[in-house]
TIRO-2110 file (N, C-alpha, C; in Angstrom, 1 decimal):
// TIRO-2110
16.1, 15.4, 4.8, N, 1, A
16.9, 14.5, 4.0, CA, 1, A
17.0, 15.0, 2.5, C, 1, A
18.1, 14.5, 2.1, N, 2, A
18.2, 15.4, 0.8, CA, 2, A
19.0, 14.1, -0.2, C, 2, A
18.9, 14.2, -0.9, N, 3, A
19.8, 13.3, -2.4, CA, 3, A
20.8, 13.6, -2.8, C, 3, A
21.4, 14.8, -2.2, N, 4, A
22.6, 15.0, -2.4, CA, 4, A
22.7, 16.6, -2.2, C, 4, A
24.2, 16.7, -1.6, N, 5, A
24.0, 18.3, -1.1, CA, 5, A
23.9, 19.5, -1.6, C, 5, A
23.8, 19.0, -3.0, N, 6, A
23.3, 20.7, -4.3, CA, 6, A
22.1, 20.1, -4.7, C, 6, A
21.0, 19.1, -3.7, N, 7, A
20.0, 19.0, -4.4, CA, 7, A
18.8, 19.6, -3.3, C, 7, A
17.8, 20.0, -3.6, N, 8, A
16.8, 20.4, -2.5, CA, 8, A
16.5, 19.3, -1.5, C, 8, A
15.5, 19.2, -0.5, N, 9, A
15.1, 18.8, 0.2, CA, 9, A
14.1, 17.8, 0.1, C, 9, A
14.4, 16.5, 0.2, N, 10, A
13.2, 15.4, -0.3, CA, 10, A
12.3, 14.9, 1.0, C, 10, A
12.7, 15.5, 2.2, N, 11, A
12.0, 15.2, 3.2, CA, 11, A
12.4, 16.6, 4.2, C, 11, A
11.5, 17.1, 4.9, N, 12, A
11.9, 18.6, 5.5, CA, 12, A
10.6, 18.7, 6.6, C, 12, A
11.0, 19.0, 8.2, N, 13, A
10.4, 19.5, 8.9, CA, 13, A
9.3, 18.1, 9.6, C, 13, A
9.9, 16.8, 9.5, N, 14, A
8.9, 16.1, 9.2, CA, 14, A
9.1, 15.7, 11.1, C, 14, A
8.1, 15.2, 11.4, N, 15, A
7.4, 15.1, 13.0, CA, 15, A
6.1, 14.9, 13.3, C, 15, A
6.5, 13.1, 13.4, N, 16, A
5.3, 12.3, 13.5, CA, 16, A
5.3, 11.1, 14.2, C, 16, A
4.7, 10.7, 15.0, N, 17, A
4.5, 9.5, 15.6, CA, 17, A
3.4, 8.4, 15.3, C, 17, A
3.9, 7.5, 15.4, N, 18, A
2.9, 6.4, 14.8, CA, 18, A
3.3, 5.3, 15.8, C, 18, A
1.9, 4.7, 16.5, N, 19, A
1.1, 4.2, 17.6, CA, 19, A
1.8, 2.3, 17.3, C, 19, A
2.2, 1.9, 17.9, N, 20, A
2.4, 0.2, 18.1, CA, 20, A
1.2, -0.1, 17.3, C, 20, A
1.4, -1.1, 16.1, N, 21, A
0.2, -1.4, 15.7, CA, 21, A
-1.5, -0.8, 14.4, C, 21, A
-0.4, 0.5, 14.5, N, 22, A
-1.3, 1.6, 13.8, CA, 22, A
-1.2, 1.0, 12.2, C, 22, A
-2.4, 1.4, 11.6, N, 23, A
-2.0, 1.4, 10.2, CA, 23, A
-2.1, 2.2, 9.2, C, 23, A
-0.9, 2.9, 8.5, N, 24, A
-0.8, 4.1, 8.2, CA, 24, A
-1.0, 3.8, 6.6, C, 24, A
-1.7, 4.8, 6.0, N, 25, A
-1.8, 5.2, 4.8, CA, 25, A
-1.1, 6.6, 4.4, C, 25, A
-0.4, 6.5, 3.2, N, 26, A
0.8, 7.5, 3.0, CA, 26, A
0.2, 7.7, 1.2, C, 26, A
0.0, 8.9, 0.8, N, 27, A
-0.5, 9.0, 0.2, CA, 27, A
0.2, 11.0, -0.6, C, 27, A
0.4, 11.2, -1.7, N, 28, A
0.7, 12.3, -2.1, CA, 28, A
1.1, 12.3, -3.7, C, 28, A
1.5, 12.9, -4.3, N, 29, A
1.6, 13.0, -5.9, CA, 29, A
2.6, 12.7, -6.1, C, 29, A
3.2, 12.3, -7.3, N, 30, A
4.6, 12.0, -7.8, CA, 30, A
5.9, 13.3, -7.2, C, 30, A
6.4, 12.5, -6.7, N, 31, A
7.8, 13.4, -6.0, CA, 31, A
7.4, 14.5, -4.0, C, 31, A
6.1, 13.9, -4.0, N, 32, A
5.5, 14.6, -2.7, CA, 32, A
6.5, 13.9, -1.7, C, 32, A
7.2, 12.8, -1.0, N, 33, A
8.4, 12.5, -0.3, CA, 33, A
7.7, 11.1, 0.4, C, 33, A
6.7, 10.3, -0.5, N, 34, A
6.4, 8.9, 0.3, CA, 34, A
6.9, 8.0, 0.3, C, 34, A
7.9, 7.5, -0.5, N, 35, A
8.9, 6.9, -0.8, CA, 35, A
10.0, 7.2, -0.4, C, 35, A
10.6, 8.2, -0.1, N, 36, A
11.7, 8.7, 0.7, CA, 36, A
11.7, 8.5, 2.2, C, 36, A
10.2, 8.5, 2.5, N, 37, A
9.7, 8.1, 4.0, CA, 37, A
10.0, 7.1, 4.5, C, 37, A
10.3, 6.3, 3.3, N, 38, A
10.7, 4.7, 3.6, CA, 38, A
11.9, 4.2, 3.7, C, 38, A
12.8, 5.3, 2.9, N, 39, A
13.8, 5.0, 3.1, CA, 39, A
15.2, 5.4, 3.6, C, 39, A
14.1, 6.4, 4.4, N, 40, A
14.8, 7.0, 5.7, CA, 40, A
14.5, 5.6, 6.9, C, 40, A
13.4, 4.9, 6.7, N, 41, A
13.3, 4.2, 7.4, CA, 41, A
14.0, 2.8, 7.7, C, 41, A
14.8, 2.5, 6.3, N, 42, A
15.3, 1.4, 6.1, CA, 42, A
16.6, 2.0, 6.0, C, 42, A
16.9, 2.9, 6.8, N, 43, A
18.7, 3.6, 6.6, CA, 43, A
18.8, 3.6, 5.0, C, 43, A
18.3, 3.8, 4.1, N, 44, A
19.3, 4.0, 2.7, CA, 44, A
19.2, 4.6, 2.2, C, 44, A
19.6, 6.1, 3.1, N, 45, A
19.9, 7.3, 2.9, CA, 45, A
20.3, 7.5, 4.0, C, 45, A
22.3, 7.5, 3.5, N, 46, A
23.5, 7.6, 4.6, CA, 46, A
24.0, 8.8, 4.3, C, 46, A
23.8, 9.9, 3.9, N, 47, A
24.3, 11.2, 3.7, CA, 47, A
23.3, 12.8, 3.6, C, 47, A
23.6, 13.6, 4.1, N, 48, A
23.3, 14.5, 3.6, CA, 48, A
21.3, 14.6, 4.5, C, 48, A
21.3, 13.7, 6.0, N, 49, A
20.6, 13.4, 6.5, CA, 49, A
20.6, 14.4, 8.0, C, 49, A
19.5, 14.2, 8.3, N, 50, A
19.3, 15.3, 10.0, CA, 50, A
18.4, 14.8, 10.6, C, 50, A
18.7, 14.5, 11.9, N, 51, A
17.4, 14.4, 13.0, CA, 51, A
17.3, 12.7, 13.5, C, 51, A
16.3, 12.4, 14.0, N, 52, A
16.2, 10.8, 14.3, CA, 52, A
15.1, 10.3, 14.5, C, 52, A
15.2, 9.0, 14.0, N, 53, A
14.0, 8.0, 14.1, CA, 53, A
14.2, 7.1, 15.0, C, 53, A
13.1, 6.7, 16.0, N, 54, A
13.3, 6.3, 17.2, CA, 54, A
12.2, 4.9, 17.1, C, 54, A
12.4, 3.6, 17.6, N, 55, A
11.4, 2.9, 17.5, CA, 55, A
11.3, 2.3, 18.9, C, 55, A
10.2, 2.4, 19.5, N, 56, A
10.8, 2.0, 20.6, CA, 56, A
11.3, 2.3, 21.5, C, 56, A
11.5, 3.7, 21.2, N, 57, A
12.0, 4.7, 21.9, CA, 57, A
13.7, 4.7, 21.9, C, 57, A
14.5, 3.7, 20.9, N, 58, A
15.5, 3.6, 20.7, CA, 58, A
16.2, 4.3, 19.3, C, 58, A
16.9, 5.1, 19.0, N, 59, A
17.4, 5.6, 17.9, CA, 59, A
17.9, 4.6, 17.0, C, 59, A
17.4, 4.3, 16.1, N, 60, A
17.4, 3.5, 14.8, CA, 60, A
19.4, 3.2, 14.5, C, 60, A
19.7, 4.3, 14.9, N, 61, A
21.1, 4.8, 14.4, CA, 61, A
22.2, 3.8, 14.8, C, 61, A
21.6, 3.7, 16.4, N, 62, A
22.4, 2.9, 17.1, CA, 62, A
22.3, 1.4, 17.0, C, 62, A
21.5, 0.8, 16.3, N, 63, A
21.7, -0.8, 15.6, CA, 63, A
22.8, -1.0, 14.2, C, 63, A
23.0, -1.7, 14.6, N, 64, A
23.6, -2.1, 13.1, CA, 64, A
23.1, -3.0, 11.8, C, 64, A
22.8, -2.1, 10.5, N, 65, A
21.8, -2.4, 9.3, CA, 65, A
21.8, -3.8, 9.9, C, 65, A
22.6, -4.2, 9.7, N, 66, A
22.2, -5.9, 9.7, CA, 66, A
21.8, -6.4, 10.3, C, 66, A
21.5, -5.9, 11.7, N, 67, A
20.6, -6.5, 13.0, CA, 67, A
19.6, -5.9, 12.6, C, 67, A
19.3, -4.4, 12.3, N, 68, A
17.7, -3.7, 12.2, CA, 68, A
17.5, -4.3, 10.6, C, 68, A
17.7, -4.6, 9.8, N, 69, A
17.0, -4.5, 8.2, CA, 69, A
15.8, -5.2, 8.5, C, 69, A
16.5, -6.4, 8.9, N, 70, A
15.6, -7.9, 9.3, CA, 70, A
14.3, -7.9, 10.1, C, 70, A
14.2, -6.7, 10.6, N, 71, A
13.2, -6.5, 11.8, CA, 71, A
12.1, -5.7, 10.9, C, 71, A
12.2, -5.3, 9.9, N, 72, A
11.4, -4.9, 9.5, CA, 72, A
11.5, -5.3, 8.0, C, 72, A
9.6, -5.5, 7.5, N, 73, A
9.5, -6.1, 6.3, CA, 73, A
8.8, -4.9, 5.2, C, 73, A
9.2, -5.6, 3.9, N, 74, A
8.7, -4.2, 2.9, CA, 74, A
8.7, -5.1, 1.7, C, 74, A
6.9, -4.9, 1.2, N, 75, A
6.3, -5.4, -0.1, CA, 75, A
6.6, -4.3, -1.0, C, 75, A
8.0, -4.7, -2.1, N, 76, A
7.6, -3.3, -2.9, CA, 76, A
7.3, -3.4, -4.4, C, 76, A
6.8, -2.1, -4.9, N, 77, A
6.0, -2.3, -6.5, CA, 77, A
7.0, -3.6, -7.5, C, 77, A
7.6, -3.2, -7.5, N, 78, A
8.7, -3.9, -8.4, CA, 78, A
8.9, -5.5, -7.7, C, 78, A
8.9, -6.5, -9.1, N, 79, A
8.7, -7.8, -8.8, CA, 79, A
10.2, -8.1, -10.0, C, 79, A
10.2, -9.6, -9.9, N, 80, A
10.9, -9.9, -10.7, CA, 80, A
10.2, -11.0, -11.5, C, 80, A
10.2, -11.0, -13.2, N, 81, A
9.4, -11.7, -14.1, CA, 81, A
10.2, -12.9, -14.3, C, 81, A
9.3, -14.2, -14.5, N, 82, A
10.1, -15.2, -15.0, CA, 82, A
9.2, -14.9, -16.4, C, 82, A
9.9, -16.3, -17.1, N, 83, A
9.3, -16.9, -18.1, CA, 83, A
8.2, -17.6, -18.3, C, 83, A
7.2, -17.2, -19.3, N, 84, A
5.7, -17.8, -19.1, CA, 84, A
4.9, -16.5, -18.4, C, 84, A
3.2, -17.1, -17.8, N, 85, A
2.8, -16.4, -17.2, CA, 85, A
2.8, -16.7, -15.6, C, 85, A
2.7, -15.5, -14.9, N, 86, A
3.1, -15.6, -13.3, CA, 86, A
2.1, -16.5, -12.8, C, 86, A
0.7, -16.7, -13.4, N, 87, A
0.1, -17.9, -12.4, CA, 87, A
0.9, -19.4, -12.8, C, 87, A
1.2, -19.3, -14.5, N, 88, A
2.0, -20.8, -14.4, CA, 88, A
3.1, -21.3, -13.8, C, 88, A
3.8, -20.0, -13.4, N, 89, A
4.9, -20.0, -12.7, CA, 89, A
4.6, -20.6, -11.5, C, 89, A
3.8, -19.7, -10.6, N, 90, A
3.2, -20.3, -9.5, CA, 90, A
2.4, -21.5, -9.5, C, 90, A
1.6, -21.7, -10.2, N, 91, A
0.7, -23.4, -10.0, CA, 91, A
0.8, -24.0, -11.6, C, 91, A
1.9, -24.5, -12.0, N, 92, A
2.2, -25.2, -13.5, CA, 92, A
1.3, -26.2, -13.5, C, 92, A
0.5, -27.0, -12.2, N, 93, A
-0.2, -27.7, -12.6, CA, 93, A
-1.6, -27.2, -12.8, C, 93, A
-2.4, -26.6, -12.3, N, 94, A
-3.6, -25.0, -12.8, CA, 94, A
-3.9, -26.0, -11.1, C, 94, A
-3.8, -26.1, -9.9, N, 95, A
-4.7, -27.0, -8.8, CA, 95, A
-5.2, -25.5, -7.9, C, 95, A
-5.0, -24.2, -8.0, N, 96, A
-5.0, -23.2, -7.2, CA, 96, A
-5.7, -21.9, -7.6, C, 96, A
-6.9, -21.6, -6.8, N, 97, A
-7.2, -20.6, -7.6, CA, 97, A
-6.5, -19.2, -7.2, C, 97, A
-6.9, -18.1, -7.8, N, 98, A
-6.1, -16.8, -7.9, CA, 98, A
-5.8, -16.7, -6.1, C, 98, A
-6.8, -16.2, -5.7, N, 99, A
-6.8, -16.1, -3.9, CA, 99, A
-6.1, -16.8, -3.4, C, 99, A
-6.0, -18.2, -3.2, N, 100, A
-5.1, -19.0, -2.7, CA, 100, A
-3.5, -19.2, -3.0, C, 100, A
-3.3, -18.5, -4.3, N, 101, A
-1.6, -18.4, -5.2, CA, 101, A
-1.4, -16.7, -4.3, C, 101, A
-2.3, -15.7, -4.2, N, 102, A
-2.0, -14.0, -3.8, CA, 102, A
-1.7, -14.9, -1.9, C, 102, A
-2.4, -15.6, -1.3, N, 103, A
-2.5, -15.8, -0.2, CA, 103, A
-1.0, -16.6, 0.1, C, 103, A
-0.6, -17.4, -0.9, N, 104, A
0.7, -17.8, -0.6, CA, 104, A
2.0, -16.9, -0.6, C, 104, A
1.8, -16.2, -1.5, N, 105, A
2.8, -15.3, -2.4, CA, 105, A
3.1, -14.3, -1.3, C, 105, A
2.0, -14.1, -0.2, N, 106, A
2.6, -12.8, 0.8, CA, 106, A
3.1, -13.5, 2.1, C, 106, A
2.2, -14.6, 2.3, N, 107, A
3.1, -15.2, 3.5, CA, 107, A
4.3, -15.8, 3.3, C, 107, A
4.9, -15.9, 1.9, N, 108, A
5.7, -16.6, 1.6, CA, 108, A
6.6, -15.2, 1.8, C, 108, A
6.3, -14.6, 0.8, N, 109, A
7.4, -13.2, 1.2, CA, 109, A
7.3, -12.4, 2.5, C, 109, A
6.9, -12.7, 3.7, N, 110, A
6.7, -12.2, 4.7, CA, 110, A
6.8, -13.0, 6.1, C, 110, A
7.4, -14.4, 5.3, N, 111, A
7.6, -15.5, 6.1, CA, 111, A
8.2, -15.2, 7.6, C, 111, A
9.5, -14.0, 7.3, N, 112, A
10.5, -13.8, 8.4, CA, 112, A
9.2, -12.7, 9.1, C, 112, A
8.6, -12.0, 9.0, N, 113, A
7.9, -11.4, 9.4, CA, 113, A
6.9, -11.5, 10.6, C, 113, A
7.1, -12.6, 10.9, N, 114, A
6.2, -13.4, 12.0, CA, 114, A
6.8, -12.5, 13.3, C, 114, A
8.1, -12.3, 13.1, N, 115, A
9.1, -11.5, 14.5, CA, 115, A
9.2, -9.9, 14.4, C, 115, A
8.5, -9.9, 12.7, N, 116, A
9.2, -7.7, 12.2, CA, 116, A
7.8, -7.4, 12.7, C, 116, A
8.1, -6.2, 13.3, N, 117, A
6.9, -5.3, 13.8, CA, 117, A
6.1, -4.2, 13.0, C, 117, A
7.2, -4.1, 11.8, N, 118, A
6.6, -2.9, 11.0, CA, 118, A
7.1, -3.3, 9.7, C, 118, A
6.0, -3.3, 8.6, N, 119, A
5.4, -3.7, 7.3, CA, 119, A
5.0, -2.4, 6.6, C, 119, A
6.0, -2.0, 5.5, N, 120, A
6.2, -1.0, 4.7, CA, 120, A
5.4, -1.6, 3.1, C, 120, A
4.2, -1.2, 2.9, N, 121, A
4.1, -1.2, 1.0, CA, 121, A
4.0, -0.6, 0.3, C, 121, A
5.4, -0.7, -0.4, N, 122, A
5.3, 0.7, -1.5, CA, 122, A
4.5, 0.5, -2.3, C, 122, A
3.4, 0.9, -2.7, N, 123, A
2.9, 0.7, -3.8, CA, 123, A
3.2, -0.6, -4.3, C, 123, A
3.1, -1.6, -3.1, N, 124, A
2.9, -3.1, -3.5, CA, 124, A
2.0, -3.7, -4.7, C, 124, A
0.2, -2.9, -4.3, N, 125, A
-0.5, -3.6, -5.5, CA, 125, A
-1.1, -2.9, -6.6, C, 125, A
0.0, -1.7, -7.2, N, 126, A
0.1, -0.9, -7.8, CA, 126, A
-0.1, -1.2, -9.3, C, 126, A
0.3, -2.5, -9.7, N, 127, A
0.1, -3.4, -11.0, CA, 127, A
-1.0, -4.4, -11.3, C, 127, A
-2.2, -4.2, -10.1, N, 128, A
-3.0, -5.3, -10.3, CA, 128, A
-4.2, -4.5, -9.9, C, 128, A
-5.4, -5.5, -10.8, N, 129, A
-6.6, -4.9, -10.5, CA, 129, A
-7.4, -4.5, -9.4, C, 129, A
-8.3, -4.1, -9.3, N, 130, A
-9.2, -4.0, -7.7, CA, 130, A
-9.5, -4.5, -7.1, C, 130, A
-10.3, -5.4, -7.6, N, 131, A
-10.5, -6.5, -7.3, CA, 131, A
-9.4, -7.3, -6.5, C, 131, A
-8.1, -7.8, -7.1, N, 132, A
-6.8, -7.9, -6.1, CA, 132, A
-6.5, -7.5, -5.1, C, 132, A
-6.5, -6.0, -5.3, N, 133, A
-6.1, -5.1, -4.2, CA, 133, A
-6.7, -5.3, -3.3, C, 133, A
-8.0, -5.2, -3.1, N, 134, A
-9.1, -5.6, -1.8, CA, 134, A
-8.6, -6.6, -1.5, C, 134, A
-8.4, -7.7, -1.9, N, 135, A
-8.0, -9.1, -1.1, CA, 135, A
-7.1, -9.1, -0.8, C, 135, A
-6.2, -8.4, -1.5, N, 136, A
-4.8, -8.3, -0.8, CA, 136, A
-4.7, -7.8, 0.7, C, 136, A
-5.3, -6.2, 0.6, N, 137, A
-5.6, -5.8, 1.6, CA, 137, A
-6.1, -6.5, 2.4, C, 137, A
-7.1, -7.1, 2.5, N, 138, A
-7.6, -7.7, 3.3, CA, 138, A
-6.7, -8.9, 4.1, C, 138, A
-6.0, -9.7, 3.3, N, 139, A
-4.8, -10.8, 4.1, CA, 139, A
-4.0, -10.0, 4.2, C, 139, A
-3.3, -8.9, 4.0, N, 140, A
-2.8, -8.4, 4.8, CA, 140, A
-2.9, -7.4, 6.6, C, 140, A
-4.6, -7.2, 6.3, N, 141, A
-5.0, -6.5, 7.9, CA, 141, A
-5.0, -7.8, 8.4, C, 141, A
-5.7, -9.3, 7.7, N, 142, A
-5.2, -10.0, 9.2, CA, 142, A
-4.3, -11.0, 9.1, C, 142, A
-3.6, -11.1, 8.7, N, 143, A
-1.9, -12.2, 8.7, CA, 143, A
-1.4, -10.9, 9.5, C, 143, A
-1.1, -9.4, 9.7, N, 144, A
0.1, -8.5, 10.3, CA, 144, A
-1.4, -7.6, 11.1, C, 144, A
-2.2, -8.2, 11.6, N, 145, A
-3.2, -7.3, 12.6, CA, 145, A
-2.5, -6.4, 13.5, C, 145, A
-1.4, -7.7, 13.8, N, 146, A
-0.7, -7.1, 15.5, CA, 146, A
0.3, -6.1, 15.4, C, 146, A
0.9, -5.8, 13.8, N, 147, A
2.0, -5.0, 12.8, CA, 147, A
1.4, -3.7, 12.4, C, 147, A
2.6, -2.8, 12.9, N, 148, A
2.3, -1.2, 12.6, CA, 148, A
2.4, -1.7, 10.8, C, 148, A
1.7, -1.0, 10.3, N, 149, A
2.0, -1.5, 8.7, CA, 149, A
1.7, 0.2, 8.2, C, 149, A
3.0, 0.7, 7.0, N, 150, A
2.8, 1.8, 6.4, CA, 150, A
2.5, 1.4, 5.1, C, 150, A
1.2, 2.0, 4.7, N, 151, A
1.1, 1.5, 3.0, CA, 151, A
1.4, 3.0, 2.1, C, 151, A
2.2, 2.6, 1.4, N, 152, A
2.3, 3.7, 0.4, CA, 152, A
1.4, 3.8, -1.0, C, 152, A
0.7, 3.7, -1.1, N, 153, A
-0.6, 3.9, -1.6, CA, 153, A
-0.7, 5.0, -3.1, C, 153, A
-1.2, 4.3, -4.2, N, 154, A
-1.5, 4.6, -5.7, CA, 154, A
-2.9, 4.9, -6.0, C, 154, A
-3.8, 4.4, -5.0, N, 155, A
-5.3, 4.3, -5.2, CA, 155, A
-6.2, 4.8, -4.3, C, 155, A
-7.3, 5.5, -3.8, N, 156, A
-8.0, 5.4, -2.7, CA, 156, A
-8.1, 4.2, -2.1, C, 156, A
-8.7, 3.2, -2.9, N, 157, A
-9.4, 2.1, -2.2, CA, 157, A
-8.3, 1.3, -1.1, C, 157, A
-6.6, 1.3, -1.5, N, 158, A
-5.9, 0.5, -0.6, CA, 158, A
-5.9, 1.7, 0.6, C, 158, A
-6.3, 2.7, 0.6, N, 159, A
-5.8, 3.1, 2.1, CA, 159, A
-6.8, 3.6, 2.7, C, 159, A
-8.3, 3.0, 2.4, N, 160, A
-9.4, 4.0, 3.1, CA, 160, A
-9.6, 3.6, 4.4, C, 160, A
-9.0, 2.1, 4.4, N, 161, A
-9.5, 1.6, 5.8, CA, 161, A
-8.5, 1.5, 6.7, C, 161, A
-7.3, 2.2, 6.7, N, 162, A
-6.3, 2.8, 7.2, CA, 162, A
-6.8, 3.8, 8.7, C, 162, A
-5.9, 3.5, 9.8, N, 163, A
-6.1, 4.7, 11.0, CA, 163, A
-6.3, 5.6, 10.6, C, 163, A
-4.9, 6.1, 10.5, N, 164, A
-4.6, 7.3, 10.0, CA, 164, A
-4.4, 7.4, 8.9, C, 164, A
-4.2, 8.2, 7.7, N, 165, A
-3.8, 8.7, 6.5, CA, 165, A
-2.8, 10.1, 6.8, C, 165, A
-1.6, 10.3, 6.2, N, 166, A
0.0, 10.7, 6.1, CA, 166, A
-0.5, 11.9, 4.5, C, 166, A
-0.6, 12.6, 4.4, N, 167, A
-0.9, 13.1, 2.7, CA, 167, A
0.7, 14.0, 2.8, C, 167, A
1.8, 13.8, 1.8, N, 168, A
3.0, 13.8, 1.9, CA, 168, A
3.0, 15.6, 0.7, C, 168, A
3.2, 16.6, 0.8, N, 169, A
3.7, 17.5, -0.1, CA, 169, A
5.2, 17.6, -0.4, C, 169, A
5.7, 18.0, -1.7, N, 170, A
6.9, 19.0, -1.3, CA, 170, A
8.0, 18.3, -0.1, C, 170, A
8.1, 17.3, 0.3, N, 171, A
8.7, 16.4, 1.5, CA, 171, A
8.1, 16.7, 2.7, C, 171, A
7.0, 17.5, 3.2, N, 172, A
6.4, 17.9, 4.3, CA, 172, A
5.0, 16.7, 4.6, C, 172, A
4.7, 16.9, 5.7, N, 173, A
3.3, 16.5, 5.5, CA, 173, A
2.5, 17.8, 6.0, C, 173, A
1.7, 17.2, 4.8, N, 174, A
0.7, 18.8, 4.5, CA, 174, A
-0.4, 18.1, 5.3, C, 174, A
-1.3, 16.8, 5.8, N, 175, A
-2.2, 17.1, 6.5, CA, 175, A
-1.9, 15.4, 7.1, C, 175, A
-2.6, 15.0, 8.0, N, 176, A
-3.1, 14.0, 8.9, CA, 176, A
-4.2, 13.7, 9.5, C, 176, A
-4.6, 12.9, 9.2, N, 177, A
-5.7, 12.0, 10.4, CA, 177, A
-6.6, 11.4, 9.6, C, 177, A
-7.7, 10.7, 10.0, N, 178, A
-8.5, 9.9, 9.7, CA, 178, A
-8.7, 9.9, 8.7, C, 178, A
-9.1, 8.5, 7.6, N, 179, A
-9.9, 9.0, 6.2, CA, 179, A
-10.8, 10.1, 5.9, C, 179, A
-11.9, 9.9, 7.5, N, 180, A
-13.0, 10.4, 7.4, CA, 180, A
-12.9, 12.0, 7.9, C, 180, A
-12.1, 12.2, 8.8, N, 181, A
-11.2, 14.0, 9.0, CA, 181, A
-11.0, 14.6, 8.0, C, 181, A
-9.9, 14.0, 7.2, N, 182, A
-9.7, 14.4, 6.3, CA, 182, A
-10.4, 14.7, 4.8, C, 182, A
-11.8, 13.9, 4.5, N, 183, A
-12.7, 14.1, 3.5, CA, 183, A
-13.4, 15.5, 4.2, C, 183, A
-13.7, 15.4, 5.6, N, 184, A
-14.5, 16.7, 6.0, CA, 184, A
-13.8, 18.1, 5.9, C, 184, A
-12.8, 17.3, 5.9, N, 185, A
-11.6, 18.9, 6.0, CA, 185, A
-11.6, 19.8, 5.1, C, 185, A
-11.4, 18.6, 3.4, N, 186, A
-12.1, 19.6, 1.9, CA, 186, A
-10.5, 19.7, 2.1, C, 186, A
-9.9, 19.5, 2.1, N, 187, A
-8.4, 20.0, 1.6, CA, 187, A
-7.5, 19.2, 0.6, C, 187, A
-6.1, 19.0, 0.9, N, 188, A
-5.6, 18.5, -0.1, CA, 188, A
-5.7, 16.9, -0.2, C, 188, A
-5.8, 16.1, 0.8, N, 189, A
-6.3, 14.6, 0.9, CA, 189, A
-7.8, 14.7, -0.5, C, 189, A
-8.8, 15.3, 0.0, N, 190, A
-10.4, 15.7, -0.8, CA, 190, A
-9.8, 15.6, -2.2, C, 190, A
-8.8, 16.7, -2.2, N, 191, A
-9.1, 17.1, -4.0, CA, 191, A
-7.8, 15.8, -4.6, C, 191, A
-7.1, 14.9, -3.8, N, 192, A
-6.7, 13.8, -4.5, CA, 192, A
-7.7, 12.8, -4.6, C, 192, A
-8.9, 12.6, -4.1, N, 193, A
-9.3, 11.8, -3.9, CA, 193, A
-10.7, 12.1, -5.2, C, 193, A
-10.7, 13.3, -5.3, N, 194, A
-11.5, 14.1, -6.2, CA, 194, A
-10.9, 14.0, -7.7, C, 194, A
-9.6, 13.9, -7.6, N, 195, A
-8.9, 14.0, -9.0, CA, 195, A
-8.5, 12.4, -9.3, C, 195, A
-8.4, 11.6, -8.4, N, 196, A
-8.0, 10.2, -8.5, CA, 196, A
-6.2, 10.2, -8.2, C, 196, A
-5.8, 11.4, -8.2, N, 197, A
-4.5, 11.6, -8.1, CA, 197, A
-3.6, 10.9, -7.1, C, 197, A
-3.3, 10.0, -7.2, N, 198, A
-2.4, 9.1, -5.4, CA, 198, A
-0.8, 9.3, -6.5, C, 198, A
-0.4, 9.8, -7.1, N, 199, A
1.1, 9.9, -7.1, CA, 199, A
1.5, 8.8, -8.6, C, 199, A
0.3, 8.7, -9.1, N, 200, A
0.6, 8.0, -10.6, CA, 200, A
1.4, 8.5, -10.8, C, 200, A
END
């Protein structure tokens, strides 16, 4: 896949399968192709494209956006700010604590999701502390247990407890498999994890 046909290649060579139910951690440096992953996935990138994604053993191709978009849900970095701060927004009366306002805020946006099989986060909890993140993660492995869920990932801590881990180079994927594979491996998963590097 490419961004345009005088521009290089933002995704190249790529061949991977991912299991009903798996939960993938996607992980690489700024411009490595994790985000582009996604949006080969969500068709929005209509040009200058090769090859096919199959779900189900069905070619993605052959639905139409408007019947597939729906079937699949996606938490992404980017929010929209009101006025005030976001807890008063959410609980103006103060009756809720933080966990319970994060616990509403994803079933609420994930409401239609009860029917989507596959749960994309780009770098959903990219703006919030660790503390967050963990809980987040956490209502998210069990409200979507039964959901292939791909997390695109800024931190170690959101994708350790991930199946498999995706480490994205150059638009390739340079390595795969387990957290724990890949720490033994000493390769390029190690030395982001070693540098703190997930694609700041």
């Amino acid at each position: 896949m490419k961004y345009g046909a005088d521009l290089g290649y933002a995704l190249k060579n790529i061949n991977l399968t991912i299991n009903p139910g798996e939960k993938i951690g996607i992980v690489g440096r700024t411009g490595a192709g994790k985000s582009s992953l996604a949006k080969v996935l969500f068709r929005l990138v209509h040009e200058n494209t090769s090859g096919s994604i199959l779900i189900d053993g069905q070619d993605i191709s052959e639905f139409g956006v408007g019947d597939y978009r729906p079937r699949l849900g996606m938490i992404p970095q980017e929010s929209t700010m009101l006025d005030g701060s976001i807890r008063h927004n959410l609980d103006p009366l103060n009756q809720f604590d933080i966990e319970q306002m994060w616990a509403s805020l994803i079933k609420c946006n994930m409401a239609k999701s009860l029917s989507r099989k596959i749960i994309v986060l780009d770098e959903a909890t990219a703006n919030v502390d660790l503390e967050t993140d963990k809980m987040v993660q956490e209502l998210i492995r069990k409200e979507f247990s039964d959901c292939t869920v791909l997390t695109i990932a800024h931190r170690l801590e959101t994708i350790m407890k991930s199946d498999r881990i995706i480490v994205m180079d150059k638009g390739t994927i340079a390595e795969i498999g387990t957290p724990e594979e890949l720490l033994a491996k000493d390769g390029m998963f190690a030395q982001l994890v070693k540098t703190s590097d997930f694609g700041q």
